[in-house]
ROSE-834049 format. One record per residue: residue in one letter; x, y, z of N, C-alpha, C in turn. Coordinates in Angstrom, 1 decimal. Example, Ala and Ser with C-alpha at 12.3 -4.5 7.8 and 13.67 -1.06 7.14 Angstrom:
2
+----+--------+--------+--------+--------+--------+--------+--------+--------+--------+
| aa |   n.xx |   n.yy |   n.zz |  ca.xx |  ca.yy |  ca.zz |   c.xx |   c.yy |   c.zz |
+----+--------+--------+--------+--------+--------+--------+--------+--------+--------+
|  a |   13.2 |   -5.7 |    7.8 |   12.3 |   -4.5 |    7.8 |   13.2 |   -3.3 |    7.8 |
|  s |   12.8 |   -2.2 |    7.1 |   13.7 |   -1.1 |    7.1 |   12.9 |    0.0 |    7.9 |
+----+--------+--------+--------+--------+--------+--------+--------+--------+--------+
//
This chain:
112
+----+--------+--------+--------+--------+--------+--------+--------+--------+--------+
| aa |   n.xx |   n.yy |   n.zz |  ca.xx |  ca.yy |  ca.zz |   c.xx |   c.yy |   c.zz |
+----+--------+--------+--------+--------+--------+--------+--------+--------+--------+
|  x |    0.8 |   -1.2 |    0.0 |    0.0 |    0.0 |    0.0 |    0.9 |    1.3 |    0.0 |
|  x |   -0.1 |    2.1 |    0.2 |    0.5 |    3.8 |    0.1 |    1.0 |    4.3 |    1.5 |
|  x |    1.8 |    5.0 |    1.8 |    2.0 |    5.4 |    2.8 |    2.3 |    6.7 |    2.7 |
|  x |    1.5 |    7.6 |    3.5 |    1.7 |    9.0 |    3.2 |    2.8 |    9.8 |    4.6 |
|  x |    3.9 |   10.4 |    4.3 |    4.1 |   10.7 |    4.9 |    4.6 |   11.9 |    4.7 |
|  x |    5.0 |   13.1 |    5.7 |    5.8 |   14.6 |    6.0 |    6.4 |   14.7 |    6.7 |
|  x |    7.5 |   15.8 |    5.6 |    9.0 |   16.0 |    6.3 |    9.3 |   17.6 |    6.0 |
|  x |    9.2 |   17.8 |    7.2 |    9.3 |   19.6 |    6.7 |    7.8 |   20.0 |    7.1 |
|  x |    7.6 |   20.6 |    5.6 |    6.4 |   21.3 |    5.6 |    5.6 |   20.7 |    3.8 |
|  x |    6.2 |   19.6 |    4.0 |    6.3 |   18.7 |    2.2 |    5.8 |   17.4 |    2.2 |
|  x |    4.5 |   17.2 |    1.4 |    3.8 |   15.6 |    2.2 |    4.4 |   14.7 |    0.8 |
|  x |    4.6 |   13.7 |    1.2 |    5.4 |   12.8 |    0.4 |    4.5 |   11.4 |    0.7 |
|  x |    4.5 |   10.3 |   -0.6 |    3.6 |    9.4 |   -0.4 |    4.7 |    7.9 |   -1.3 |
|  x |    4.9 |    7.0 |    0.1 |    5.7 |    6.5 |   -0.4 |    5.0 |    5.1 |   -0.6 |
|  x |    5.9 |    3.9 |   -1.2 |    5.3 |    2.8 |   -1.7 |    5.8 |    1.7 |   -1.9 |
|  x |    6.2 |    0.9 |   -1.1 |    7.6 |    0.2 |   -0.8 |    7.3 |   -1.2 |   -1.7 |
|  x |    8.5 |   -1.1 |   -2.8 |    7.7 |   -2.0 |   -3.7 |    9.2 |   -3.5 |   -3.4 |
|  x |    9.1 |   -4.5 |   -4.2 |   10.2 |   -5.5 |   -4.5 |   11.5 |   -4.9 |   -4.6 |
|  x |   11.0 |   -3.9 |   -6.1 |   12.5 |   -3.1 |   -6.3 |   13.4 |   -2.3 |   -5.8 |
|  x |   12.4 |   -1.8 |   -4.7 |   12.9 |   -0.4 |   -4.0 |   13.6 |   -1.2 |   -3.0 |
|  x |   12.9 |   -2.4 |   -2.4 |   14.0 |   -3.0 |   -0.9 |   15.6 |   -3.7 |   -1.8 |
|  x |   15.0 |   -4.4 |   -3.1 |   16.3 |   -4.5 |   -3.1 |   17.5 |   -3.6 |   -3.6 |
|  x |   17.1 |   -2.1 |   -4.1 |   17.8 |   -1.2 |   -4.2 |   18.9 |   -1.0 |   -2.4 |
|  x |   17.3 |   -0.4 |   -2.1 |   18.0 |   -0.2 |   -0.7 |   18.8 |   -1.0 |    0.0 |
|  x |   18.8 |   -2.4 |   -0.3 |   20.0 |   -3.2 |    0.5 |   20.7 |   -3.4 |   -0.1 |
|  x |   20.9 |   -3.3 |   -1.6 |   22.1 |   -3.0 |   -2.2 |   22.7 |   -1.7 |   -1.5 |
|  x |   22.1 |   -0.5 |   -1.5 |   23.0 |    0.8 |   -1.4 |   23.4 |    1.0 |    0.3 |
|  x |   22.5 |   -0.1 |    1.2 |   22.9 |    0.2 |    2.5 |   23.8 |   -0.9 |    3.0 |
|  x |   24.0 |   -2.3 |    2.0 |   24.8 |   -3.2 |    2.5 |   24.3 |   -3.9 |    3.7 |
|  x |   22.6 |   -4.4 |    3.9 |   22.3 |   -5.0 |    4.8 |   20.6 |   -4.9 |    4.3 |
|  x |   19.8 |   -6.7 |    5.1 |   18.8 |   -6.5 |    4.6 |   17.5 |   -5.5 |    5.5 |
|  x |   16.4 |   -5.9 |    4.5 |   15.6 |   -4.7 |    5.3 |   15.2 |   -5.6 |    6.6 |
|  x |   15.4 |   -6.4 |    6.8 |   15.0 |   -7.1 |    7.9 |   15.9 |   -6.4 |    9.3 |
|  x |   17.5 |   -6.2 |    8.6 |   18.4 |   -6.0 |    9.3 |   18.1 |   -4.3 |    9.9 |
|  x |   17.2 |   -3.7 |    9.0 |   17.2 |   -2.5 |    9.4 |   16.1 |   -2.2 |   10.2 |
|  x |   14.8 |   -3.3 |    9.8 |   13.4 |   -3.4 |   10.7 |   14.3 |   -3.6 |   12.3 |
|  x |   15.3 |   -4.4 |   12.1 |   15.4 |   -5.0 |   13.7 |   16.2 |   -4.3 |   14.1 |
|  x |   17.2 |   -3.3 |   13.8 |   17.6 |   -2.1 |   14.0 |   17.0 |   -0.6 |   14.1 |
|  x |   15.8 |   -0.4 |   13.6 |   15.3 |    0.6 |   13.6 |   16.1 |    2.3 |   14.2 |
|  x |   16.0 |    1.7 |   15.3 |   16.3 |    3.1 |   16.4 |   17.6 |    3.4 |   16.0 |
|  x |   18.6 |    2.1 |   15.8 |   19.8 |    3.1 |   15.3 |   20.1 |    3.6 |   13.8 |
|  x |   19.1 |    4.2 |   13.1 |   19.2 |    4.4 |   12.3 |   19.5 |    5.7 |   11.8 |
|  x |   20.5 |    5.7 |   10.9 |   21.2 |    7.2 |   10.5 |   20.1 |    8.0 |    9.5 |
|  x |   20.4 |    9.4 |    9.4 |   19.7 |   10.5 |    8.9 |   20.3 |    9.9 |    7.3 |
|  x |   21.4 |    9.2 |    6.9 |   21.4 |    8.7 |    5.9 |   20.8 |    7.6 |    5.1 |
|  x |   20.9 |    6.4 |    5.9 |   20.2 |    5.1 |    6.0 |   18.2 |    6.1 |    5.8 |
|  x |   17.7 |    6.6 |    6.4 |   16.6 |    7.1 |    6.0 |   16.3 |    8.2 |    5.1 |
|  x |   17.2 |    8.7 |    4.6 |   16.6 |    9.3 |    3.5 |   16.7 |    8.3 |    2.4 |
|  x |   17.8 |    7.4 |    1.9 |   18.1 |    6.3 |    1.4 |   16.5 |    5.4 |    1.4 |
|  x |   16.1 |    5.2 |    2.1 |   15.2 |    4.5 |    2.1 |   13.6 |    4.9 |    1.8 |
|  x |   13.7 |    6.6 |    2.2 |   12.5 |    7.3 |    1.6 |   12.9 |    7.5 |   -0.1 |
|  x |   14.0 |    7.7 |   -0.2 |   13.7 |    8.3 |   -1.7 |   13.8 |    7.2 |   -2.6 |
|  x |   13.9 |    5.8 |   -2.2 |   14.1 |    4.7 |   -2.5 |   12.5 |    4.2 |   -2.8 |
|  x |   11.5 |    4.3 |   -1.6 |   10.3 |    4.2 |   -1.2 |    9.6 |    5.2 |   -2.0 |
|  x |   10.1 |    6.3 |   -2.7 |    9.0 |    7.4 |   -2.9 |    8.4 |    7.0 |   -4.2 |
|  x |    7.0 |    8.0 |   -4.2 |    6.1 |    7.1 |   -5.0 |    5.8 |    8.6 |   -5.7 |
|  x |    6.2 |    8.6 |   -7.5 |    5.8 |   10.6 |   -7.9 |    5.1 |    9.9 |   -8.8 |
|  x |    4.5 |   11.0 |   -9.5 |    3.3 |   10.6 |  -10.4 |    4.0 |   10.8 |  -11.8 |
|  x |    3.8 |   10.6 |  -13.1 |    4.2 |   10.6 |  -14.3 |    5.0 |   12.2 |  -14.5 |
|  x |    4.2 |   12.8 |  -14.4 |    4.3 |   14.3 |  -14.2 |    5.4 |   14.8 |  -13.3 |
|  x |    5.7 |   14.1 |  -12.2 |    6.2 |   14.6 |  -11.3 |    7.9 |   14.5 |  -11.1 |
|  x |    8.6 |   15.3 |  -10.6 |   10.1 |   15.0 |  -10.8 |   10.2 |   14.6 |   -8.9 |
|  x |   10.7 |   13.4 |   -9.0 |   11.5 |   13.1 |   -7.9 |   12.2 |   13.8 |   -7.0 |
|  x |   11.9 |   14.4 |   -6.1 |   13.1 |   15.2 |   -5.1 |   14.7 |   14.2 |   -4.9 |
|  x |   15.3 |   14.8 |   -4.8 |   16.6 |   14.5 |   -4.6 |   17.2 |   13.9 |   -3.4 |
|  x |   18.1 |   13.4 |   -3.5 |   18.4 |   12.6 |   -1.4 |   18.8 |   14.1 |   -0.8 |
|  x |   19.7 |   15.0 |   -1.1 |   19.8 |   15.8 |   -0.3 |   17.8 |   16.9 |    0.0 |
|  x |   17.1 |   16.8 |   -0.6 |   15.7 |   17.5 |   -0.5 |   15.3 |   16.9 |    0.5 |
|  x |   15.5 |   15.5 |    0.4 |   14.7 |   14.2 |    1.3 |   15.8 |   14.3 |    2.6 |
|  x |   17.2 |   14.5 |    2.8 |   17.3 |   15.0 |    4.4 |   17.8 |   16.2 |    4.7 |
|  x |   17.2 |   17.1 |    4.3 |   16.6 |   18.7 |    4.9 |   15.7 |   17.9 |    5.5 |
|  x |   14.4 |   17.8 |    4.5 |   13.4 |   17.7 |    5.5 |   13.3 |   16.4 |    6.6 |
|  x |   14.2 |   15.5 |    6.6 |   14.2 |   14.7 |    7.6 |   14.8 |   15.9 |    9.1 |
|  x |   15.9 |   16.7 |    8.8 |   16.6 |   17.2 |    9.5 |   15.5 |   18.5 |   10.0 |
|  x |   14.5 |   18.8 |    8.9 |   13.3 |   19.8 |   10.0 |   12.6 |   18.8 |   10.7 |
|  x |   12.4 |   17.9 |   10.4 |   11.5 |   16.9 |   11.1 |   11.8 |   16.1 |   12.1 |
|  x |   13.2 |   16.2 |   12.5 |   13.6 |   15.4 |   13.5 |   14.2 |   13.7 |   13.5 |
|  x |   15.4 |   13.4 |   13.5 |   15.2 |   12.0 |   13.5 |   14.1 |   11.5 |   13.9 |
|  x |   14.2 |   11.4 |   15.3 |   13.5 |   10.7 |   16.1 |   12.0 |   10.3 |   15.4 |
|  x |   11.9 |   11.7 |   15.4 |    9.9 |   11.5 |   14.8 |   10.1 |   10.8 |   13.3 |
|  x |   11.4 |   10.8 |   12.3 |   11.3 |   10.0 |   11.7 |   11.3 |    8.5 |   11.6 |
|  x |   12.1 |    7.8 |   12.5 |   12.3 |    6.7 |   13.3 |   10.9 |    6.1 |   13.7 |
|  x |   10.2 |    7.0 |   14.2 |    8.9 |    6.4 |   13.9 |    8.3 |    5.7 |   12.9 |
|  x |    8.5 |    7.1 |   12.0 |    7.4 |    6.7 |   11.0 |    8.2 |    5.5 |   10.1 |
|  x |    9.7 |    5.5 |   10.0 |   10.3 |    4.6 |    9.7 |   10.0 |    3.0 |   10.2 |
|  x |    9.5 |    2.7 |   11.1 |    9.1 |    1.9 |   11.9 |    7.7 |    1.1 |   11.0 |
|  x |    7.1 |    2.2 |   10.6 |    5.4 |    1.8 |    9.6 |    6.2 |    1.7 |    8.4 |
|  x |    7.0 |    2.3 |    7.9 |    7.4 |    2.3 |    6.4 |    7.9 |    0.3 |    6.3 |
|  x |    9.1 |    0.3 |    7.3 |    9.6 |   -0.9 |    6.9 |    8.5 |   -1.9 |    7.3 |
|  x |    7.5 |   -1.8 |    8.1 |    6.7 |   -2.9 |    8.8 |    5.9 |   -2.7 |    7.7 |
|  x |    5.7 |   -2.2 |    6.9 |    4.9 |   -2.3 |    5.4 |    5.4 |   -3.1 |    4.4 |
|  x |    6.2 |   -2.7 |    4.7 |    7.2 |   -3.6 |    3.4 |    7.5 |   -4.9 |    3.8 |
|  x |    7.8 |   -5.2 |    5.3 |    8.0 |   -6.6 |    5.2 |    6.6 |   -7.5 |    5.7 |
|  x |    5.4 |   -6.7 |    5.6 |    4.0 |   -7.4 |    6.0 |    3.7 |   -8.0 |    5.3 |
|  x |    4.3 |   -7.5 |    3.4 |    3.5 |   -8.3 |    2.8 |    1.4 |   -7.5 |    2.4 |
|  x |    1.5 |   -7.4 |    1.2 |    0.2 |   -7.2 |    0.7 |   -0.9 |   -8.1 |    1.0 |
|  x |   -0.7 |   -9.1 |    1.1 |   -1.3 |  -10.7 |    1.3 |   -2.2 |  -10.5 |    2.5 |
|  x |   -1.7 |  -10.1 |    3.3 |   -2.1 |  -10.0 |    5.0 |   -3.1 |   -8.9 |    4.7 |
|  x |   -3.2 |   -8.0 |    3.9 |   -4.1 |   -6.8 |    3.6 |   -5.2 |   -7.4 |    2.6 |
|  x |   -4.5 |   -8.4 |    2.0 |   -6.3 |   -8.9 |    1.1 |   -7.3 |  -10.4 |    1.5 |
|  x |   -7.2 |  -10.5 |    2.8 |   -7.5 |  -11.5 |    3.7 |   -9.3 |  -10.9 |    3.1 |
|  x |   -9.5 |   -9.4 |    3.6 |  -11.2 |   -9.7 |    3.3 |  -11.6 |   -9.8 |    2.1 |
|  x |  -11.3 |   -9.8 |    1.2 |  -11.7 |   -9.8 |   -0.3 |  -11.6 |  -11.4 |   -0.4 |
|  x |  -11.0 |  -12.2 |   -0.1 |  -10.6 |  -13.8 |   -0.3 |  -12.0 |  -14.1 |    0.7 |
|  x |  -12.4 |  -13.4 |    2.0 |  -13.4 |  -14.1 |    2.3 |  -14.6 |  -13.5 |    1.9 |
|  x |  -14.7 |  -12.1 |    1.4 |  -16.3 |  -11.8 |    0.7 |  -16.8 |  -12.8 |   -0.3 |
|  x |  -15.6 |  -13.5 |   -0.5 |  -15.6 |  -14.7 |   -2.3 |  -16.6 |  -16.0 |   -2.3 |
|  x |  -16.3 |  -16.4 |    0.0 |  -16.1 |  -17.0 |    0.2 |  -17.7 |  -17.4 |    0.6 |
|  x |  -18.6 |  -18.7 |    0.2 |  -19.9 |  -18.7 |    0.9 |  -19.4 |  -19.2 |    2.5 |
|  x |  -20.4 |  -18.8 |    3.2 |  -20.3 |  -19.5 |    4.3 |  -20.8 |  -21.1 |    4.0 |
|  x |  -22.0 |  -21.3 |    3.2 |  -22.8 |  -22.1 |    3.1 |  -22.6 |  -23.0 |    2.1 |
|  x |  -21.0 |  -22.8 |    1.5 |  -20.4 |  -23.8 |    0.9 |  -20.6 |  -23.3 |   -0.5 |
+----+--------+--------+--------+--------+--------+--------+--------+--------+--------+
//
């Protein structure tokens, strides 16, 4: 799914796809598992890496830059990003599957 999130005063909607995690563990040298279970120590690097990796622009739209993406981590605060960091990667490694549970059972009669 989508994940909307703000950094600054700038709303950004990201979208953690196959390609983007294995970008990201290419460019960070570790998997995203490794960074789920690390979360807190995460550098203002390691997450802009991972936002602009995650970012989702529309056809029309030009991509912000890594340095655009930590300004606004740096108005926003590690910390409070660390959070939202926390839903980003737990998105990505939940799996879409676990989100289409009720459509598989609207399919489903009770009554056979």
């Amino acid at each position: 799914g989508e994940i909307p999130i703000t950094l600054g005063d700038i709303d950004y909607t990201l979208r953690p796809t196959f390609n983007a995690m294995c970008i990201i563990e290419r460019k960070l040298g570790k998997s995203i598992m490794d960074i789920a279970v690390n979360i807190s120590k995460i550098s203002h690097m390691e997450a802009a890496t991972i936002i602009s990796e995650f970012l989702f622009t529309k056809e029309n739209e030009i991509k912000p830059n890594i340095d655009a993406i930590g300004l606004g981590i740096m108005e926003e605060g590690l910390i409070e990003v660390i959070k939202m960091m926390d839903e980003i990667i737990g998105s990505a490694l939940g799996g879409s599957k676990n989100n289409s549970n009720s459509s598989k059972e609207l399919n489903e009669s009770p009554n056979g």
